[in-house]
Biopython code that builds the backbone (N, CA, C, O; Angstrom):
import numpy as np
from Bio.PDB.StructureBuilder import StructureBuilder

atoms = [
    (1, "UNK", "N", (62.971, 93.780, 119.611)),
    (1, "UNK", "CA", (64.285, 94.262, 119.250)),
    (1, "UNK", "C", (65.278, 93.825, 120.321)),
    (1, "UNK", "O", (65.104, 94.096, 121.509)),
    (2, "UNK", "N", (66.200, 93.221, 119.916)),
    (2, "UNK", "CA", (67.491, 93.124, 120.570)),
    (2, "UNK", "C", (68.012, 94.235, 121.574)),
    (2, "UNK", "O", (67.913, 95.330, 121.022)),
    (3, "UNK", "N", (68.329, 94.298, 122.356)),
    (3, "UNK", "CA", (69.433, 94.963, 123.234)),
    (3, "UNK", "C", (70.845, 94.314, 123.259)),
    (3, "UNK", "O", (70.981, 93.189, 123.739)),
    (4, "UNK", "N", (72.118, 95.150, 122.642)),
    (4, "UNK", "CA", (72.957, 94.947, 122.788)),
    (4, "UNK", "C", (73.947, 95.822, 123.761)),
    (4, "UNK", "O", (74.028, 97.021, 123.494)),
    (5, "UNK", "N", (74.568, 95.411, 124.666)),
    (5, "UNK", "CA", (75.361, 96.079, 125.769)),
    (5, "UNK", "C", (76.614, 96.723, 124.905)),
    (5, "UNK", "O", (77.023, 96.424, 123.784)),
    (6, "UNK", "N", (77.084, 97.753, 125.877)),
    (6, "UNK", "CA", (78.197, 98.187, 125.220)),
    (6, "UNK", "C", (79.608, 97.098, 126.368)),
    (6, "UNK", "O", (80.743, 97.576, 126.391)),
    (7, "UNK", "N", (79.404, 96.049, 127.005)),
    (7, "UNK", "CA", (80.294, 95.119, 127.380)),
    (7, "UNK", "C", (80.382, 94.027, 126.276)),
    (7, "UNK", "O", (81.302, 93.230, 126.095)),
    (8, "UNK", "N", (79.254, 94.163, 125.597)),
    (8, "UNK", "CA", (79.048, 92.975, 124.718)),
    (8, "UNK", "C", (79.994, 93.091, 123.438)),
    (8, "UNK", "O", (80.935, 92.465, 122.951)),
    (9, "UNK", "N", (79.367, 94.039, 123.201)),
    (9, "UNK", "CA", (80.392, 94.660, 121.728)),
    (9, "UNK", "C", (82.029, 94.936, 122.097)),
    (9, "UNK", "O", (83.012, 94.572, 121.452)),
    (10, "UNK", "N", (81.980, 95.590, 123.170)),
    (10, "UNK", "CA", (83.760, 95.419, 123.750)),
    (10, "UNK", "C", (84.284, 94.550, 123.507)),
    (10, "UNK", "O", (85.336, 94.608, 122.870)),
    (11, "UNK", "N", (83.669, 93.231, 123.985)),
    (11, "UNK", "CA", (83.726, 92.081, 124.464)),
    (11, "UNK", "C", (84.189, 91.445, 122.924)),
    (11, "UNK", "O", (85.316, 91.011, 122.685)),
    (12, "UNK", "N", (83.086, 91.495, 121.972)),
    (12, "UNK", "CA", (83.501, 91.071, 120.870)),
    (12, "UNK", "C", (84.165, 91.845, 119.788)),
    (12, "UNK", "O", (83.904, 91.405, 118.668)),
    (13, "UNK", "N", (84.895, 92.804, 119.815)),
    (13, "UNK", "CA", (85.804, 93.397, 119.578)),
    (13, "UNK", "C", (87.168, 93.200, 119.845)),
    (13, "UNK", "O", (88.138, 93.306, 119.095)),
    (14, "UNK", "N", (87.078, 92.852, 121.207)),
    (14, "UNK", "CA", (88.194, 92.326, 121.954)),
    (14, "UNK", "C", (88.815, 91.108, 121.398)),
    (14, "UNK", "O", (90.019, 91.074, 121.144)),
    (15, "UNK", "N", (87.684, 89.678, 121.118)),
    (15, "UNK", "CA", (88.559, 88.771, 120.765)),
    (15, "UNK", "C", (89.030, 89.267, 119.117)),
    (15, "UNK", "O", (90.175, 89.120, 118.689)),
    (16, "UNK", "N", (87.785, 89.930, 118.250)),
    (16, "UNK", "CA", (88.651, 89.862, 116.689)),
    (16, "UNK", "C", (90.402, 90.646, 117.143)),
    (16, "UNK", "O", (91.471, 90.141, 116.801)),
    (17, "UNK", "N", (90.300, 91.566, 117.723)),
    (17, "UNK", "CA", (91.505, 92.622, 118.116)),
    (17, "UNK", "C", (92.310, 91.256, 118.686)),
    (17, "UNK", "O", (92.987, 90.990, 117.692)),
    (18, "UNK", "N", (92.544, 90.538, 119.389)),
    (18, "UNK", "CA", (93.318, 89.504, 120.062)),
    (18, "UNK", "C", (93.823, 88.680, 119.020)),
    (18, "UNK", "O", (95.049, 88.566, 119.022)),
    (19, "UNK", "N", (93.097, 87.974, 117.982)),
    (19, "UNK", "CA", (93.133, 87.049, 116.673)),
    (19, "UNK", "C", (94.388, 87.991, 116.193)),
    (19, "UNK", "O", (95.585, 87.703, 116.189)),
    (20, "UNK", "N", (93.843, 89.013, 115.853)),
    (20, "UNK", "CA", (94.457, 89.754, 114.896)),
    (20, "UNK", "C", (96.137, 90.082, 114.970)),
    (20, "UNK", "O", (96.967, 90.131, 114.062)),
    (21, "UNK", "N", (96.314, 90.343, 116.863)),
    (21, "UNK", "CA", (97.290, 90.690, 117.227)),
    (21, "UNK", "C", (98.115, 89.531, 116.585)),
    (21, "UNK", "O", (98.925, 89.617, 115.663)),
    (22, "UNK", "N", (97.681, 88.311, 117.357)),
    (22, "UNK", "CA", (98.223, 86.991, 117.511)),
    (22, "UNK", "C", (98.640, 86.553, 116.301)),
    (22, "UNK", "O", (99.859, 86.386, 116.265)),
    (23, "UNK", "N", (97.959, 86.263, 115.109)),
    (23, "UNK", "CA", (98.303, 86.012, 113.976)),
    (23, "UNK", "C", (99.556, 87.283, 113.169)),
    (23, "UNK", "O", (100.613, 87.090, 112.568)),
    (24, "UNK", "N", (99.058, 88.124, 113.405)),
    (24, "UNK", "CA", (100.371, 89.217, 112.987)),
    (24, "UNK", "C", (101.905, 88.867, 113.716)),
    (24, "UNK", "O", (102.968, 89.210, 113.199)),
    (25, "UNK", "N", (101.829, 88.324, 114.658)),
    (25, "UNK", "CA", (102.504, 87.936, 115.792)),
    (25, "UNK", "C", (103.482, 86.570, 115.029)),
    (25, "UNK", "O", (104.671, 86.555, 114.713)),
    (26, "UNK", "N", (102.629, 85.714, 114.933)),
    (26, "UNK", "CA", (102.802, 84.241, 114.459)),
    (26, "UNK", "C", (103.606, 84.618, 113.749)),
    (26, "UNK", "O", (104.780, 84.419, 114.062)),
    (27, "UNK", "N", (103.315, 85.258, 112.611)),
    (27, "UNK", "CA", (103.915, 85.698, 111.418)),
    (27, "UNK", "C", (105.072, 86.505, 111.129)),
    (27, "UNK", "O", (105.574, 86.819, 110.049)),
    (28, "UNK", "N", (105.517, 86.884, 112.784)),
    (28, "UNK", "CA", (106.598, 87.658, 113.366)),
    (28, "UNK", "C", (106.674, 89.069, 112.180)),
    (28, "UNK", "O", (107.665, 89.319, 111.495)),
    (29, "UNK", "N", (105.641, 89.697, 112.171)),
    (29, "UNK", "CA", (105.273, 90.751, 111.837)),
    (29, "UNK", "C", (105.283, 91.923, 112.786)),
    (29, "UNK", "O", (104.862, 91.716, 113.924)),
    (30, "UNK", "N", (105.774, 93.305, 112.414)),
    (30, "UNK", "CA", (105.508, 94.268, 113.501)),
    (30, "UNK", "C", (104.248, 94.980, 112.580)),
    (30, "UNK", "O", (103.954, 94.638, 111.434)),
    (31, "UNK", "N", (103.646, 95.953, 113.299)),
    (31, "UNK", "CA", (102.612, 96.698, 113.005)),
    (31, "UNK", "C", (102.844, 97.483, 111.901)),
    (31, "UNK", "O", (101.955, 97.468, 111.050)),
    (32, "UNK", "N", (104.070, 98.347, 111.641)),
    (32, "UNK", "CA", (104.539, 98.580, 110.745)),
    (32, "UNK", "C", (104.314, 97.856, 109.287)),
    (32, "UNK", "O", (103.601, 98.185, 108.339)),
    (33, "UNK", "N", (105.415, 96.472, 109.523)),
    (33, "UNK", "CA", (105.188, 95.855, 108.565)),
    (33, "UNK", "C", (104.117, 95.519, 107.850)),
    (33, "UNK", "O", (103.913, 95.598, 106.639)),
    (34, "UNK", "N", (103.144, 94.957, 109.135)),
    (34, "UNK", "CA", (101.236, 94.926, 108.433)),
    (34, "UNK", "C", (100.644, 96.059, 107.946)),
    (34, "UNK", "O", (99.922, 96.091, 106.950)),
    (35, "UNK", "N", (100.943, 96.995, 108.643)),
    (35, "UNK", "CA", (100.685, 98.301, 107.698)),
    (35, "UNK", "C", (101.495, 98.724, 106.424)),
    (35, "UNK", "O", (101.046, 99.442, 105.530)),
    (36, "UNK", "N", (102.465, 98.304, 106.457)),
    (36, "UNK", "CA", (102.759, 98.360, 104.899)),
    (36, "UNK", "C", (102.509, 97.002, 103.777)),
    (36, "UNK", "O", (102.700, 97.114, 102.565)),
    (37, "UNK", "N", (102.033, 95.683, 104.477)),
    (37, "UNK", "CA", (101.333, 95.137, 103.161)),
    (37, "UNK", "C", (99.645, 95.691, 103.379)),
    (37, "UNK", "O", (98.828, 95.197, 102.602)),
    (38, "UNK", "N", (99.390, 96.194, 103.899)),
    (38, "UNK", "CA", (98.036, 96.758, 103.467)),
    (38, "UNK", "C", (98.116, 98.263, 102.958)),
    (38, "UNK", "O", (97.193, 99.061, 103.125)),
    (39, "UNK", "N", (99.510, 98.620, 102.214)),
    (39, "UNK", "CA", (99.307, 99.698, 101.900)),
    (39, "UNK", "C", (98.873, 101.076, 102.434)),
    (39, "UNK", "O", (98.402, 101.986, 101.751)),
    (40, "UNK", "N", (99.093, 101.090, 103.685)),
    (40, "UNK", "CA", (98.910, 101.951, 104.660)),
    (40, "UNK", "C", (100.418, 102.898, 104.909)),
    (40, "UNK", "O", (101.371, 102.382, 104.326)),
    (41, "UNK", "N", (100.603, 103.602, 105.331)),
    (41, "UNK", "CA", (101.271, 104.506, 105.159)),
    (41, "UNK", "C", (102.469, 104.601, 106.607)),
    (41, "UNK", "O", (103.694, 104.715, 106.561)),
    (42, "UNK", "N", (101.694, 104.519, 107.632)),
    (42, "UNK", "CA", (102.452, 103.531, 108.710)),
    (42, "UNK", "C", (101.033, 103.026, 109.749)),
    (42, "UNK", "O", (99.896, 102.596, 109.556)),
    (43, "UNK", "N", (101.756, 103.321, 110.720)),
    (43, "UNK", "CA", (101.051, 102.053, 111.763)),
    (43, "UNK", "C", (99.590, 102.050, 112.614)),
    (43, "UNK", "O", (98.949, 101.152, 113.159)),
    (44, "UNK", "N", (99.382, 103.521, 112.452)),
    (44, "UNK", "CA", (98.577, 103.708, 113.646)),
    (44, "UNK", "C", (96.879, 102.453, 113.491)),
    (44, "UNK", "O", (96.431, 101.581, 114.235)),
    (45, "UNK", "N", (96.504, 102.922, 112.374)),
    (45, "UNK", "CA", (95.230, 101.746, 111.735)),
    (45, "UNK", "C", (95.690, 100.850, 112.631)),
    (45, "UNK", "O", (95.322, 100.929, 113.803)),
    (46, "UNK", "N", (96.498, 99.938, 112.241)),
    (46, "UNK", "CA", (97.023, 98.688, 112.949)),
    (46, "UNK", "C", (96.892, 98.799, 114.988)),
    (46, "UNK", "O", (96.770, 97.980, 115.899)),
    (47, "UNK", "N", (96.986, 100.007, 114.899)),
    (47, "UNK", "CA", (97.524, 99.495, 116.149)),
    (47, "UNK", "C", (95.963, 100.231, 116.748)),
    (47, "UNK", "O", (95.822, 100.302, 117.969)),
    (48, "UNK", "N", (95.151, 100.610, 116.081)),
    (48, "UNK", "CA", (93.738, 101.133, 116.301)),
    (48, "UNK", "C", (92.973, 99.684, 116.732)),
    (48, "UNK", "O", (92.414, 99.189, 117.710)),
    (49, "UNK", "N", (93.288, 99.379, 115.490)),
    (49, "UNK", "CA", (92.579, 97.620, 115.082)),
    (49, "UNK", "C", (93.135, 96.592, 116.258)),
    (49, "UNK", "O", (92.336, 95.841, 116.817)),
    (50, "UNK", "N", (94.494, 96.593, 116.596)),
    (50, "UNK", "CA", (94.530, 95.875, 118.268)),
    (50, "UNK", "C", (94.220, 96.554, 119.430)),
    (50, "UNK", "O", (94.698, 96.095, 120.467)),
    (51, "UNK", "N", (93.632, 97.396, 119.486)),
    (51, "UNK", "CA", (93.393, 97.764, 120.571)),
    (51, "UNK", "C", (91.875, 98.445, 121.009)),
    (51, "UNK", "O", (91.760, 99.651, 121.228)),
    (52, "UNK", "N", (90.664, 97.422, 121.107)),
    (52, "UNK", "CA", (89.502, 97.791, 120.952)),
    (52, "UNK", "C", (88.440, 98.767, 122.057)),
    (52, "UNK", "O", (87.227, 98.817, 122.260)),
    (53, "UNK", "N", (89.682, 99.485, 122.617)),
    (53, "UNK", "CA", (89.269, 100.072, 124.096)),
    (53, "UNK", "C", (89.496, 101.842, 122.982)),
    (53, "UNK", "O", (88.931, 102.906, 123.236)),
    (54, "UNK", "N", (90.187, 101.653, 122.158)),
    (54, "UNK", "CA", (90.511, 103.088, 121.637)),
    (54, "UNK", "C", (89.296, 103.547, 120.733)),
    (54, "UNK", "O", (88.873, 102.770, 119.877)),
    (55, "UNK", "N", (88.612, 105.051, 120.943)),
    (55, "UNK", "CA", (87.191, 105.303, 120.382)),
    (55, "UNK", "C", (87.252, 104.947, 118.515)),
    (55, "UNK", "O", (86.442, 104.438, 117.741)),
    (56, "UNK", "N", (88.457, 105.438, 118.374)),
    (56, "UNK", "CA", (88.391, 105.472, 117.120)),
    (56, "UNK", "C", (88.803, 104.210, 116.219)),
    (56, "UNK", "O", (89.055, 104.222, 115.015)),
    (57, "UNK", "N", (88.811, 102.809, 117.349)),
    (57, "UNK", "CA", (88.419, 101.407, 116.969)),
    (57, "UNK", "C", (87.480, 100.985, 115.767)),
    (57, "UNK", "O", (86.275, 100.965, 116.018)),
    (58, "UNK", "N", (87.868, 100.662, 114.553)),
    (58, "UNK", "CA", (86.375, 100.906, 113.757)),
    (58, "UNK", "C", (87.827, 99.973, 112.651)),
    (58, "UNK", "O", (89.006, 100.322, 112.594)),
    (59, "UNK", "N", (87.119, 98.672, 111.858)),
    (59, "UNK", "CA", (87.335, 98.348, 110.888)),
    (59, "UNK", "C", (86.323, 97.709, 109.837)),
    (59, "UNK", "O", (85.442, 97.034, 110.369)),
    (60, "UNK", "N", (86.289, 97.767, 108.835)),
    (60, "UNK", "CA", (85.425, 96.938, 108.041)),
    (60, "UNK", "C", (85.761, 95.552, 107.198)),
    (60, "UNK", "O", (86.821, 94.981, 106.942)),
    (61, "UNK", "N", (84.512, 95.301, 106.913)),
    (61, "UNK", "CA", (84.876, 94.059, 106.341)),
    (61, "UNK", "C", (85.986, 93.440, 105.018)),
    (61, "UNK", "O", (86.392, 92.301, 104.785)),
    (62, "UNK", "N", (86.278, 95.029, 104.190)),
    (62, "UNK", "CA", (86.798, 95.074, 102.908)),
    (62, "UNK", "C", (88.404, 94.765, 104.006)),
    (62, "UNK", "O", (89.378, 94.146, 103.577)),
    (63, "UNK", "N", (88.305, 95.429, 105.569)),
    (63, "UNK", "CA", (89.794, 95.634, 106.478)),
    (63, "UNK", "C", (89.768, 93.956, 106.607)),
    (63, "UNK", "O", (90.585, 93.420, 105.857)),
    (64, "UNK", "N", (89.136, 93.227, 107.259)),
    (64, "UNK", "CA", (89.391, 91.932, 107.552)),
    (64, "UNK", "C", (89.253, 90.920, 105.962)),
    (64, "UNK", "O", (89.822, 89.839, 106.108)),
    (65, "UNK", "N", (88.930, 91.012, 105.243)),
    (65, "UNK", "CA", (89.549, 90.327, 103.793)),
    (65, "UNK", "C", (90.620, 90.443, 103.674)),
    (65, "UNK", "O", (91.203, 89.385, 103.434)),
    (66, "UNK", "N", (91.230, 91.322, 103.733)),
    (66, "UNK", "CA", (92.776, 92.201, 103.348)),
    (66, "UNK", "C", (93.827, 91.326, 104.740)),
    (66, "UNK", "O", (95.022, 91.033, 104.712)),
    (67, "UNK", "N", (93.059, 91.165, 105.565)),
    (67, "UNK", "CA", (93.929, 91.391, 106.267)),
    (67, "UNK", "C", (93.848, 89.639, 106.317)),
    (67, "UNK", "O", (94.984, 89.207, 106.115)),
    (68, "UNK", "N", (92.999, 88.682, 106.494)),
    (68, "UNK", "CA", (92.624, 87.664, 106.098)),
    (68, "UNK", "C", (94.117, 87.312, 104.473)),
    (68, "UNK", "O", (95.100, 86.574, 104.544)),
    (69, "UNK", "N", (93.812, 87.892, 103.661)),
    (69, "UNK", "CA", (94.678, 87.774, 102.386)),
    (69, "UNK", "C", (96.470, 87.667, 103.229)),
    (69, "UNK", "O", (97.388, 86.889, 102.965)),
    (70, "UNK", "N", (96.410, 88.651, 104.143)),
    (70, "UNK", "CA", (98.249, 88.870, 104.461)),
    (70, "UNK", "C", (98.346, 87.640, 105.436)),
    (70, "UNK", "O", (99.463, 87.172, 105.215)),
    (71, "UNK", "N", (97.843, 87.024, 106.226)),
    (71, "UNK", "CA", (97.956, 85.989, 107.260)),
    (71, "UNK", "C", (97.404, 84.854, 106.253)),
    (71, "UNK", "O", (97.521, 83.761, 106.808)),
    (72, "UNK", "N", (97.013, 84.774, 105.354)),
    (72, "UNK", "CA", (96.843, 83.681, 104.679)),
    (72, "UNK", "C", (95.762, 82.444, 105.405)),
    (72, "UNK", "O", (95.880, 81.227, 105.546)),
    (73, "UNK", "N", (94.760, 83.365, 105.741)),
    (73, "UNK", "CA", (93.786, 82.232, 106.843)),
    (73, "UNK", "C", (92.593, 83.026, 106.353)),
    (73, "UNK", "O", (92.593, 84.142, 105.833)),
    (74, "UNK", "N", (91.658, 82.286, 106.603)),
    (74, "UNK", "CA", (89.791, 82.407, 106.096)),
    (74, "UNK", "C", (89.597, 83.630, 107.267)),
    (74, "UNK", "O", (90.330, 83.907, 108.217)),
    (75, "UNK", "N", (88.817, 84.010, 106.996)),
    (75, "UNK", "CA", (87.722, 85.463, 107.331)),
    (75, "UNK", "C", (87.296, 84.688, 108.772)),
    (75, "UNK", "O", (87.441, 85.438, 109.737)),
    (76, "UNK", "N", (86.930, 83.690, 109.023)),
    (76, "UNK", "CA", (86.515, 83.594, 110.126)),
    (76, "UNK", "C", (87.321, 83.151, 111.219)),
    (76, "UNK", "O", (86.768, 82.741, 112.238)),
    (77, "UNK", "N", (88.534, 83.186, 111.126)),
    (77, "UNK", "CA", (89.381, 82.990, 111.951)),
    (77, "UNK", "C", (89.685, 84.443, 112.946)),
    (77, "UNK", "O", (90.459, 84.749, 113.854)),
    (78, "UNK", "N", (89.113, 84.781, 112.546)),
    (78, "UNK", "CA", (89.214, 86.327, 113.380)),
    (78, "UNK", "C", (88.127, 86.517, 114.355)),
    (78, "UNK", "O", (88.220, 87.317, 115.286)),
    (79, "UNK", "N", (87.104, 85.784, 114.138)),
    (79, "UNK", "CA", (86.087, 85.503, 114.987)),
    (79, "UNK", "C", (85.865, 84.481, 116.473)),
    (79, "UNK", "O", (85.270, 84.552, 117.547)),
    (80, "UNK", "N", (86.883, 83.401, 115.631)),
    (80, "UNK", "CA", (86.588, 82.334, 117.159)),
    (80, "UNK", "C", (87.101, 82.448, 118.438)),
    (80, "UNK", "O", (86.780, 81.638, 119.307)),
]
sb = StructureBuilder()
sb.init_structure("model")
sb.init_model(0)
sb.init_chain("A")
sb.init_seg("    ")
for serial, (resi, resn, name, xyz) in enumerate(atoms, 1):
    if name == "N":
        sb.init_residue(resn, " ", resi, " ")
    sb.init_atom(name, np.array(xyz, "f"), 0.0, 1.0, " ", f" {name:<3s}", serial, name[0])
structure = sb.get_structure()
């Protein structure tokens, strides 16, 4: 069995959270705004999702399709 660190998972949390910022960014989007094309109500999700040091950091995959759909870029661009 694998051992995974909890620097590791930070770690890769950190860059999807960085992608994410950046491209919302590009797109001269505020958090707000991304939270309202994902139908969210206002911002906080968003600003959960950039910031992967906060406990309640947690998105799923149905979150990065969606969010993939508003930046108009493939699923794995959030990864590299």
């Amino acid at each position: 069995m694998l051992n995974f660190s909890d620097d590791e998972i930070l770690e890769f949390q950190d860059k999807i959270s960085n992608n994410i910022k950046q491209l919302r960014l590009n797109k001269k989007m505020t958090q707000l705004d991304l939270s309202i094309e994902l139908g969210l109500r206002n911002s906080s999700f968003i600003s959960h999702v950039e910031n992967p040091k906060i406990p309640t950091h947690h998105y799923s995959i149905v979150h990065l399709y969606k969010l993939s759909k508003v930046f108009e870029v493939e699923i794995e661009e959030f990864f590299k």
